[in-house]
N, C-alpha and C positions, 0 to 999 in steps of 0.2 A: 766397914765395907764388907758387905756378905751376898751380894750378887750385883755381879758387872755386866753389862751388856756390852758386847763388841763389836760396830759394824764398820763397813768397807769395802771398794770392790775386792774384784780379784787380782790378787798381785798388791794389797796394798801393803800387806805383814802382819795381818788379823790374828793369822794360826800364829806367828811368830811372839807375838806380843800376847796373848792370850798365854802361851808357856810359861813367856817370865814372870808373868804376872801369876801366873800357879804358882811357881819356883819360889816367890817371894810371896804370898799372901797364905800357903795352904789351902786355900780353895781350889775347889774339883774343877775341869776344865771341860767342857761341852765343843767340839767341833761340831761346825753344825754339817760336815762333808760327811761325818758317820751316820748320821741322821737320814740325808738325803741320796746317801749311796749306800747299798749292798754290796758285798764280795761280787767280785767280777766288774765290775761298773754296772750293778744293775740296779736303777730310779726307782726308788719308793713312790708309791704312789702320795697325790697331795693328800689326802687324807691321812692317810700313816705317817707323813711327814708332820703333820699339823698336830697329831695326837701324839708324837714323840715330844714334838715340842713343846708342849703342854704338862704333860709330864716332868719334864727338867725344869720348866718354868714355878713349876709347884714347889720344887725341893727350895728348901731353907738357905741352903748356901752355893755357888755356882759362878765361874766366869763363862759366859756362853758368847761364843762368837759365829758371825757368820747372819746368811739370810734369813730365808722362807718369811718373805716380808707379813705374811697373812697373820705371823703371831709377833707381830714388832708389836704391836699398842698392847695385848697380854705382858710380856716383857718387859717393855719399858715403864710399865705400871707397878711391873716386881722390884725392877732395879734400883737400886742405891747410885750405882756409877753406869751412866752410859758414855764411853770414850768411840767416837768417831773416827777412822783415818782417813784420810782428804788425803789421797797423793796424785801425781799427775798423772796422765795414759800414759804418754812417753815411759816412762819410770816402772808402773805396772805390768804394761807389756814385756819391757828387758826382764824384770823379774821371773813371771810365769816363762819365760823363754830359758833362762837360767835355772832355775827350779827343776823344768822339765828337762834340761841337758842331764843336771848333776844328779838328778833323782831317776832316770831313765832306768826302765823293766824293775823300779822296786817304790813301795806303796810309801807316799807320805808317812809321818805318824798322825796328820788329823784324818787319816783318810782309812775305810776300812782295809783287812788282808786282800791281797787277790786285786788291788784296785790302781799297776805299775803308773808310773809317768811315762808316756807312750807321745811319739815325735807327731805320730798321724791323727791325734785326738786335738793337737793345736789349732789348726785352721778354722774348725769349728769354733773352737772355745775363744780366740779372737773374734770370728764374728760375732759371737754373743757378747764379748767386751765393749766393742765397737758400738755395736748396737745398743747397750744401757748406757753408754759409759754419763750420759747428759739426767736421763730417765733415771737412771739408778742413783745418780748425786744429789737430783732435785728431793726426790726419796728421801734421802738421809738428811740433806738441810733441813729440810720439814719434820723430823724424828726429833733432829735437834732441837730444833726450837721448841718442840710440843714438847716436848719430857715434862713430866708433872717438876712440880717444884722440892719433892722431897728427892731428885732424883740428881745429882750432879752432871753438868755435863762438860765433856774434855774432847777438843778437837786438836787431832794433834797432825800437823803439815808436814813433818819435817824429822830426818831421822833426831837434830840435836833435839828437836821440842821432846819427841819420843822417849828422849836417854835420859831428858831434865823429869821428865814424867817420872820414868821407871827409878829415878835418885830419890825419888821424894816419896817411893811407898817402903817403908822400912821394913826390916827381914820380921819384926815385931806386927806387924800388921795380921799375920796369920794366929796368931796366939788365939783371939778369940775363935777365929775358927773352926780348929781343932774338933770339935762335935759335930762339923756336919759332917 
């Protein structure tokens, strides 16, 4: 295993799982919120987003999570393991609602400096939830199922599926990586 792809909506535990998966494998971890925000909350353009991601997509070793769907088929062409998280809205939503309580006026770590958990940024970002939540699953069904064949694919529903996951990549897992 030497590049994971990680998608999901929002609120599914993508940045969460994407750490322990660094934490146990030695592979470098890719948010894809650094990618597509600057200091302050300020959007990359798609093009800069596209050419960052192209870049990390190059590198030899990497678990990258998150969107900018325009380079999923780049991606999932690099990747060894693509793990999907499937959770429910109800679920995601309490999450990001939680998240943004506990994390308020200070910056995620997938997220750049300068970038707080702010109360008045939720109403938007629900309706953007709201709004993919069908459009953005059918997306990743479809990601699933297409993954080339040298490419694993792990759909995980559920925290126990999640923890049976993370039991089963050994602290050894990272050894060979150590060079990227």
């Amino acid at each position: 295993m030497q590049r994971v792809m990680i998608v999901g909506q929002p609120g599914s535990g993508k940045s969460t799982l994407a750490r322990e998966l660094g934490q146990r494998t030695g592979l470098p971890v890719i948010h894809i919120d650094t990618i597509h925000w600057q200091p302050g909350w300020v959007e990359r353009s798609w093009d800069e987003k596209t050419r960052l991601c192209h870049e990390v997509e190059a590198r030899e070793c990497w678990i990258f999570e998150g969107g900018h769907s325009a380079t999923w088929d780049n991606r999932v062409a690099r990747a060894d393991l693509l793990i999907w998280i499937d959770r429910s809205a109800a679920l995601r939503f309490w999450r990001v609602v939680l998240r943004t309580f506990l994390g308020r006026g200070h910056s995620r770590p997938d997220l750049p400096e300068n970038c707080p958990e702010q109360w008045g940024n939720l109403p938007a970002f629900f309706g953007f939830m709201w709004r993919t939540r069908k459009s953005a699953r059918a997306k990743m069904q479809q990601l699933a199922a297409n993954a080339p064949s040298t490419c694993r694919v792990v759909c995980l529903r559920s925290n126990r599926e999640t923890q049976v996951f993370l039991a089963s990549i050994e602290q050894s897992a990272g050894l060979a990586q150590r060079d990227c």
